[in-house]
N, C-alpha and C positions, 0 to 999 in steps of 0.2 A: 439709835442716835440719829437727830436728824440731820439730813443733806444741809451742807455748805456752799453757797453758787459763790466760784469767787474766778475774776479773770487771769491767764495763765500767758506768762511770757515767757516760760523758763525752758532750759534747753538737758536738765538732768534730771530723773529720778527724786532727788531729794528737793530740789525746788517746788514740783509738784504738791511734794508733802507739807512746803511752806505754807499756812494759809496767811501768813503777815506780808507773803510776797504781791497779793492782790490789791493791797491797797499801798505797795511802797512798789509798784512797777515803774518799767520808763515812760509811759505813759500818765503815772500819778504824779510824777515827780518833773515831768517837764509842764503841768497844769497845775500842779503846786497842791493836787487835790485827790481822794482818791479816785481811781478810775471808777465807774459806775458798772453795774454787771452788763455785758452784750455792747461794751463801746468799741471803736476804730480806733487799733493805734497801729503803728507803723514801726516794725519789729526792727527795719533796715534802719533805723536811727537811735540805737542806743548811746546814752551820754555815761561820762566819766563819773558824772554824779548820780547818776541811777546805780550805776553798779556799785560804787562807794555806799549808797544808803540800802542796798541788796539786803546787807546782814538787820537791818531796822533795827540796832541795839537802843536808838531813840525810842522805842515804841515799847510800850506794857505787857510785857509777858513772854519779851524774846529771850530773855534766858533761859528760862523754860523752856521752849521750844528748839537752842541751838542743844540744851544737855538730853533731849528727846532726840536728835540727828546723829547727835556724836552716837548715842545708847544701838541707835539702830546700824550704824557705821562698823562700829565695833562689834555688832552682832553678823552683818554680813562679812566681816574677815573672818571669823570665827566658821564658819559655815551655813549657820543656821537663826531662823527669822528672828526677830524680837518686838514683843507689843509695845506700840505707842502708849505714851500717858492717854490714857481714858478711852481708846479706843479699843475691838474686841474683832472675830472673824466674821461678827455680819454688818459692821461699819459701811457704809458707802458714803459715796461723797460726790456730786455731780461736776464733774471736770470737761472745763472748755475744749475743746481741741481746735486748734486755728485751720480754717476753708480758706483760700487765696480767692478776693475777690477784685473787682474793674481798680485801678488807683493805687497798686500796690497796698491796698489796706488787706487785713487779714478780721474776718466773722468768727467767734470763739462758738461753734454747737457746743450742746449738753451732751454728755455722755455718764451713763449711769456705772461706776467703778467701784470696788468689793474688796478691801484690802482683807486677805485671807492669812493666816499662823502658817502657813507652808509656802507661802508667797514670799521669792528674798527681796531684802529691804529697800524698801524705796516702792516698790510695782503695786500696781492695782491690778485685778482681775475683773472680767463682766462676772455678777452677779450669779450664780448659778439657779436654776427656776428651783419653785419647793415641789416635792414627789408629791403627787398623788395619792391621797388617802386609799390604801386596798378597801374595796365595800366586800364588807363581810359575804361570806360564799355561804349561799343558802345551800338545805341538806341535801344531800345527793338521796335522787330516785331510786327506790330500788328495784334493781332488775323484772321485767316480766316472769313471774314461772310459765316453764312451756312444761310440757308434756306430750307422750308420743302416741297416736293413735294409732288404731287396728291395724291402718295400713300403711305403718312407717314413718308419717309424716308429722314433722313436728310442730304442734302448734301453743298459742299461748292457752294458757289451763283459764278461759274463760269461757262460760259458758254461751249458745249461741241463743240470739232470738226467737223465740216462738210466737206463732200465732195463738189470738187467745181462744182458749179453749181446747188448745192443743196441749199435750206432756209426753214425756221421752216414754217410749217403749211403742206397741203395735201402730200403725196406720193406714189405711188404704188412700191412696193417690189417684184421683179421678179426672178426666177428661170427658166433656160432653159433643158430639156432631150430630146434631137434628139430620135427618135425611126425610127424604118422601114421605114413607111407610112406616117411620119407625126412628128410635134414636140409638147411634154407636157408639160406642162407650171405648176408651182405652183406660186401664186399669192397674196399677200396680203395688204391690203389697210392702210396706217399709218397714223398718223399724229404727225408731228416731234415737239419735244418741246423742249425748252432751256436747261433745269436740265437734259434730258434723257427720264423721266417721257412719253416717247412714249404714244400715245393710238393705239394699234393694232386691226384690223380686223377681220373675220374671214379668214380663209386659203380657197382659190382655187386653183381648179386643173381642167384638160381637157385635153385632144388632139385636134390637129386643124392637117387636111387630108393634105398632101403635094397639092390636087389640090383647097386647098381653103385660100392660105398662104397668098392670097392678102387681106384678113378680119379678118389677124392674130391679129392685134393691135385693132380693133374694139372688137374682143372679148377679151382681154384677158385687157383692157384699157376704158372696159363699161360705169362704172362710176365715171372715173375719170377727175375732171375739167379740162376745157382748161388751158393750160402752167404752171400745175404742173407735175416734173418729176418723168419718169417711171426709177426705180434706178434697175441694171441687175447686177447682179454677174456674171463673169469667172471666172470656174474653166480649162478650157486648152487652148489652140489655138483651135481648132474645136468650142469651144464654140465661140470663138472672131469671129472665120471665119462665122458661122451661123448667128453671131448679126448685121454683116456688111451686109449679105444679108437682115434682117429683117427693117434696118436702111432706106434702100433704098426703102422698101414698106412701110417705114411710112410716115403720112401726115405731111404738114411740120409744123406744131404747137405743133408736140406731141415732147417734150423734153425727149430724153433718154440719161441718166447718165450710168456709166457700170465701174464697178471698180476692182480691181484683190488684192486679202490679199497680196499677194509677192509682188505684185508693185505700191498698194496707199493705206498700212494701214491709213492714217490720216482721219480720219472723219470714217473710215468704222467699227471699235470697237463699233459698236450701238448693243444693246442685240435685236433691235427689227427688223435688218436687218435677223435675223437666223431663217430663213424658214427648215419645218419638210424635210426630204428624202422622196421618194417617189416612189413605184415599178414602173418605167417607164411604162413596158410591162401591166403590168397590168391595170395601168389607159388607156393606148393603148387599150387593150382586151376590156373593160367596155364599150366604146363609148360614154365617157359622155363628153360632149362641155365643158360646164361652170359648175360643181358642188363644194359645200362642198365634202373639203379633207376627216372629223369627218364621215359624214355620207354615203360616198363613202367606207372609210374604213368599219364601219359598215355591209355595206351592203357585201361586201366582206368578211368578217368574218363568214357571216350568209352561204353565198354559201359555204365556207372551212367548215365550219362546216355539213352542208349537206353531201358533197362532202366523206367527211370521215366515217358518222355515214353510209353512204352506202356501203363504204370499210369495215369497221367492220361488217354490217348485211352478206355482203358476203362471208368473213372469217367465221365466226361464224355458217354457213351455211355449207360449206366444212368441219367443225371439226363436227358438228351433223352429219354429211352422215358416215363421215370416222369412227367413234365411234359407230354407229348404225350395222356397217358391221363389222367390227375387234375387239370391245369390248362391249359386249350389258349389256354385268355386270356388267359395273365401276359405281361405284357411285360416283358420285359431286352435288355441290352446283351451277353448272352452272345456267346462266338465262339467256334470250334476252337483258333481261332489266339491268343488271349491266353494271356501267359505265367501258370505257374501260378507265382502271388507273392503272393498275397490271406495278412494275417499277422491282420487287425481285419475285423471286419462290425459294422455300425450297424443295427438295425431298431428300426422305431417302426409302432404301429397308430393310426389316428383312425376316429372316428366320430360323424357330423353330426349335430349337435344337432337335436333333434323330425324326424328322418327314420329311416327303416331302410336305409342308406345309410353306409359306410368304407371304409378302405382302410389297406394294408398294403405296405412297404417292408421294403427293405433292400439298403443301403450301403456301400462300399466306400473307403476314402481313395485307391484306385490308379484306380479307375472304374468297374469293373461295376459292376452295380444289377440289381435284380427288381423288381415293383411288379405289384399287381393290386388290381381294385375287388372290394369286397364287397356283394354289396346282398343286403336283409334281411338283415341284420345288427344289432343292438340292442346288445349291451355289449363295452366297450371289452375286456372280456377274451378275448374271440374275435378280436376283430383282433388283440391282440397276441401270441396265440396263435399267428395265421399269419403274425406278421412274424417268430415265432422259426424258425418252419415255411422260409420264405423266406431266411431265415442262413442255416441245416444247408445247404437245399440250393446258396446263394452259396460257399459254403465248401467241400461236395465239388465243384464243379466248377475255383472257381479256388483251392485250399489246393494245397499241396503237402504230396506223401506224406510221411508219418514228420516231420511235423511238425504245430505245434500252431499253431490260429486261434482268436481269441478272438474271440467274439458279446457285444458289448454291447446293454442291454436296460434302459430306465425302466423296469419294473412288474416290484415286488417279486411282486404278485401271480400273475403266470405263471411267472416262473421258481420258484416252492413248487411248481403244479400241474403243471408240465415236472421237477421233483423226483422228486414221487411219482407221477407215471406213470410215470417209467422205473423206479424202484423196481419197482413192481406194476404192471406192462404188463397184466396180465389184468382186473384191478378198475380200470384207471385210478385207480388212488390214489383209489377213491371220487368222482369229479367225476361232476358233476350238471348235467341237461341236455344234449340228443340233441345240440345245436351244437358245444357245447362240450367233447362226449366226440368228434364226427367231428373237430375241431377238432386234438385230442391224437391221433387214431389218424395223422393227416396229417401232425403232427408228429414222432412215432415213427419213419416212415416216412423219412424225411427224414435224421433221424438214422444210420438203419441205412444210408443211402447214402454217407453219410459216413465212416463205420467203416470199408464195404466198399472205398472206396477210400484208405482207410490216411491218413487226414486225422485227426489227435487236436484235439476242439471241445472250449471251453470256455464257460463262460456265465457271468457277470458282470452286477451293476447297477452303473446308472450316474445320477446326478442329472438329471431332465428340464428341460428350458427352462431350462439354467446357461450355456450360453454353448460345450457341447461342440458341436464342427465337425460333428461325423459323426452326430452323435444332432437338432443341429438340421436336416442334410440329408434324414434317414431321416423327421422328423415331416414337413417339406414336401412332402415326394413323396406320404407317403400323404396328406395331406390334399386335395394335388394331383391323388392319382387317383379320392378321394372330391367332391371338387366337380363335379370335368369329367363322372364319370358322372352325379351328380346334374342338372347342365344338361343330361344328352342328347349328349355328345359323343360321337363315331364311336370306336372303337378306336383305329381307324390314328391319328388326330386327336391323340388323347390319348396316344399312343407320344410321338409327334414332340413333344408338348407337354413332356413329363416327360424325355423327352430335351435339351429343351433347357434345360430347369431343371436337371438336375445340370450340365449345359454351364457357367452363369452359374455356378455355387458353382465349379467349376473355377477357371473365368478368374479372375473379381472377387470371391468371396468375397463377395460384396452381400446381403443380404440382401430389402433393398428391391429391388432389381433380381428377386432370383425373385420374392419376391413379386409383383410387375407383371407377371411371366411366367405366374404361376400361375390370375391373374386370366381365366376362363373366358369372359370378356364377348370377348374379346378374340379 
């Protein structure tokens, strides 16, 4: 049906539904004419005779239209809607609504209104939108089949990539390292399956002598059946250039595959293709043809390890000689037998207030220690001089080779003048004072021992009396070894003494307990 624009003055329900009230309003009837759609009229002045000509029984078709009012009048008592002559539940009909504008005039907008068969009579409703056509739902996927391999895991039942030239069952796995004399080979034996599910072999390795290149494939291809292929990784051009020499002394049944990650990922994404690295040179040094990679390694760990505990026997040899001749008084907890594992040293120097009278430590978190009295002694910077002195040489005895220990140190001050004496070993970086330059020469000394047995030190400050473990161990000990000499204690005495005070930091961590330990009276 289409939309009716008609203007609205009416104040109920059923007038709305007048559409003869549009052209007999107060408005038509005080201009003698009908209103035109969208005019100004002025609601606050309705006349006696507008309302009089309301019912428009002068006008053609109001009969009609008041036995359509009553019909629906009589249907709202009743309870329920009743259809208009000719109208249906998707009727609409665009109805003015009055906006108050400047002049007391009132502006009728459009409003789009829906008279619905469940609507009671007289009401319009908005329009409700139309649904959305459903689009047809395309067919549903069907699931992946998985399947469970060798080893539990379950994957989708498709098969994987191969390289071309390659098919499921035997394979050898090859890796090339050119060396000097000769090329090493890493080796292992597969066997290729559908899912991934690879079975690997174990890993070989060997050299084969540049003059025996012509039985390179015989060894390193032993046991593997006639016309399954030997698959090669390149990693550069030189490796391609070598495979092409090696291609040409193969026999001609033996099938070699050879594939490059940058230029035929497809098929080559197998976890079982990835062979371990392996010190060329080394497997070169060994001379072994055909071995396990596992017990090549082994056995090469055992010689490194040899190799080293005679580096440390030697070292450790040169700190007994140099401590035998320059300090025959130090006490520590040294041993042949302690493992070389020292990664931190601690030292601290003290020296007793109105005496000529210190001492000098240094500390370990794993347990050595050194410690020696100083007497005539006067500033703290010579003790702490010889507690850096006392690191180096903690450090070449328990560091391990080719590795780095760090010496922690409260005084900014020594470590500038441990600066520049190594800088200027011949001027001492200038220091002043016969103590404190034999001080630095002893220090040097110490150092070089350290070097020579392949121990890299470092030196570091660290905040004093903050609460650090190692730095408050290293101040007790030497304070420890500067009281007990000052009381007159025996050596031996004062071993056992300072022995059992790093004991107590061990155990309990107490502080007051070493302290009580320390206590000389005692």
């Amino acid at each position: 049906m289409r939309s009716l624009h008609f203007d609205v003055d009416a104040s109920t329900p059923d007038d709305l539904l007048d559409a003869l009230w549009a052209f007999t309003g107060p408005g038509a009837q005080l201009m003698g004419t009908p209103t035109p759609d969208g005019a100004f009229v002025d609601p606050d002045r309705p006349t006696d005779q507008s309302l009089q000509d309301r019912s428009g029984s002068h006008l053609p078709g109001s009969h009609a239209l008041r036995t359509s009012l009553s019909a629906q009048a009589a249907a709202r008592t009743a309870g329920r809607p009743a259809a208009r002559p000719g109208a249906h539940a998707g009727s609409s009909a665009l109805i003015r609504h009055p906006s108050r504008h400047a002049g007391g005039l009132v502006r009728l907008p459009a409003v789009d209104l829906t008279a619905t068969p469940w609507s009671p009579a007289g009401f319009l409703e908005p329009a409700p939108p139309l649904p959305a056509l459903p689009r047809p739902a395309g067919p549903r996927p069907a699931p992946p089949r998985m399947r469970v391999r060798t080893d539990g895991v379950r994957v989708v039942a498709r098969p994987l990539a191969m390289l071309p030239g390659v098919d499921h069952g035997r394979a050898l796995r090859v890796d090339l390292h050119p060396v000097q004399d000769g090329i090493v080979f890493v080796a292992r034996h597969l066997e290729l399956r559908e899912l991934g599910d690879d079975v690997k072999g174990t890993v070989l390795t060997g050299v084969v002598p540049v003059t025996q290149l012509d039985r390179f494939w015989a060894t390193v291809a032993e046991d593997l059946p006639a016309g399954r292929p030997v698959i090669v990784r390149l990693r550069t051009d030189s490796d391609a250039e070598l495979l092409s020499l090696l291609r040409a002394l193969a026999p001609p049944e033996l099938h070699v595959v050879s594939y490059r990650l940058d230029e035929s990922p497809v098929g080559s994404q197998r976890s079982s293709y990835l062979l371990p690295d392996v010190d060329a040179a080394a497997v070169a040094a060994s001379g072994a043809v055909r071995a396990s990679l596992e017990a090549l390694r082994a056995e090469q760990q055992v010689a490194e390890d040899a190799t080293r505990a005679g580096r440390v026997l030697l070292a450790r040899r040169r700190v007994e000689r140099h401590l035998r001749r320059t300090a025959p008084q130090l006490m520590h907890s040294l041993s042949f037998s302690d493992p070389a594992e020292v990664r931190h040293v601690y030292v601290d120097g003290s020296v007793l207030r109105g005496t000529r009278t210190g001492g000098a430590a240094a500390v370990t978190p794993s347990g050595p220690w050194a410690a020696h009295a100083l007497p005539g002694v006067t500033l703290p910077l010579e003790a702490e001089l010889e507690a850096l002195a006392l690191g180096h040489l903690l450090a070449a005895w328990s560091g391990h080779p080719d590795e780095r220990v760090v010496i922690h140190s409260d005084s900014r001050a020594a470590l500038a003048l441990l600066r520049d004496a190594h800088r200027e070993r011949l001027t001492l970086g200038d220091a002043r004072g016969e103590r404190i330059r034999r001080a630095l020469r002893r220090l040097l000394a110490a150092i070089d021992l350290a070097e020579t047995a392949g121990v890299e030190v470092s030196t570091v400050w660290v905040k004093g009396h903050a609460g650090t473990r190692g730095n408050e161990l290293a101040d007790d000990v030497a304070r420890s070894a500067a009281r007990n000499t000052a009381a007159g204690v025996e050596p031996e005495d004062l071993r056992r003494r300072i022995g059992h005070l790093v004991e107590l930091w061990e155990t309990t961590l107490g502080r007051d307990l070493a302290e009580d330990a320390d206590d000389p009276v005692r």
